[in-house]
VEXKOLDO-430301 format. One record per residue (C-alpha): x, y, z. Coordinates in steps of 0.05 Angstrom, whole numbers, plus 5000, padded with zeros to 4 digits. Example, Ala and Ser with C-alpha at 12.3 -4.5 7.8 and 13.67 -1.06 7.14 Angstrom:
VEXKOLDO-430301
524649105156/527349795143/
//
This chain:
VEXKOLDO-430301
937879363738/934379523810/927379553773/927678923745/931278663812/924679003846/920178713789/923477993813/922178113889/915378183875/914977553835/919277123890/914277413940/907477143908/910576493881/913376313952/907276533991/902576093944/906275543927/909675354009/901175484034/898675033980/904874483993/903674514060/897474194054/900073594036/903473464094/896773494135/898172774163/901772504219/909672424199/912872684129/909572274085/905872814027/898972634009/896473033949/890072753957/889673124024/890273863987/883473753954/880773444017/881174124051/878274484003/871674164025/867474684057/862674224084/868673974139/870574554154/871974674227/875575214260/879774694303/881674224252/881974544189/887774964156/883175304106/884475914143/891575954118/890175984040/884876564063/891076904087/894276714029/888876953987/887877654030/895977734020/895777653947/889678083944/893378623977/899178633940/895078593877/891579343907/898479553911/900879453846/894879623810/895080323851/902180403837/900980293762/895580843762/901681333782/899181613843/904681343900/902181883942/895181473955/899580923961/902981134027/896281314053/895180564045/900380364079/896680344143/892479834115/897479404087/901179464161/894579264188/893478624144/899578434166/899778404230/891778134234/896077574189/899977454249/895377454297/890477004265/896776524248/898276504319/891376444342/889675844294/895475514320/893275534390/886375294365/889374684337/892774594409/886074434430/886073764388/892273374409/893573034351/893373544309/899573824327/904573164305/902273424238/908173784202/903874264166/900674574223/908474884240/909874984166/903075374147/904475794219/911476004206/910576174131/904376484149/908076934197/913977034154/909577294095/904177744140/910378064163/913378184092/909378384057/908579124082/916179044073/916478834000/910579363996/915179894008/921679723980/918379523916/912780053905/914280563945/922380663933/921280523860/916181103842/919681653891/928481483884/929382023932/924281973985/923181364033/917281144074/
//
């Protein structure tokens, strides 16, 4: 019952970081109103601008669900012993996740209007929320479920 309870916290984990960064982007107007012609706007590399744009978000995204695809796939191989020498890594994506979340939001300070936006606060906090878990979900899934007996 705990494997497929750890099996299902991995799940929960990638469908709520990909689905709340990619919704987000809807709500890159002023007020609540969501616009799902704005997703697709974004995704225009040709605007892109560091103070405007929340592309940099579904590269977090991407780098998060990248990482916890390394994990798996290392886990998988059997060798949970390489996997705590990752760890580091993973702890390290994380909080660079953070950071950059943080930063970006104080980029989009710059641009006044920006910031009545909704997304903006939606893509920081779940972007915070999920750099910081997913070291977490890392260990309790990977790491407890190879070794019963010994913890990170």
């Amino acid at each position: 019952m705990r494997h497929i309870f750890r099996k299902l916290l991995k799940l929960i984990h990638f469908v709520l970081d990909a689905s709340i960064t990619l919704c987000s982007l809807g709500f890159y107007s002023p007020g609540w109103n969501f616009n799902f012609d704005d997703i697709f706007k974004i995704f225009h590399c040709a605007h892109y601008s560091y103070w405007s744009s929340p592309l940099d978000y579904v590269l977090l995204c991407l780098l998060r669900q990248v990482a916890l695809l390394i994990a798996i796939i290392i886990t998988r191989r059997g060798t949970s012993k390489k996997l705590r020498s990752w760890m580091l890594v993973h702890d390290i994506l994380g909080i660079l996740g953070y950071i950059v979340a943080v930063v970006k939001l104080l980029a989009f300070d710059k641009t006044g209007t920006i910031m009545s936006y909704p997304e903006i606060y939606m893509s920081t906090v779940s972007a915070v929320f999920l750099s910081f878990s997913l070291p977490f979900a890392i260990r309790y899934t990977l790491l407890i479920s190879r070794c019963f007996n010994e913890f990170y």
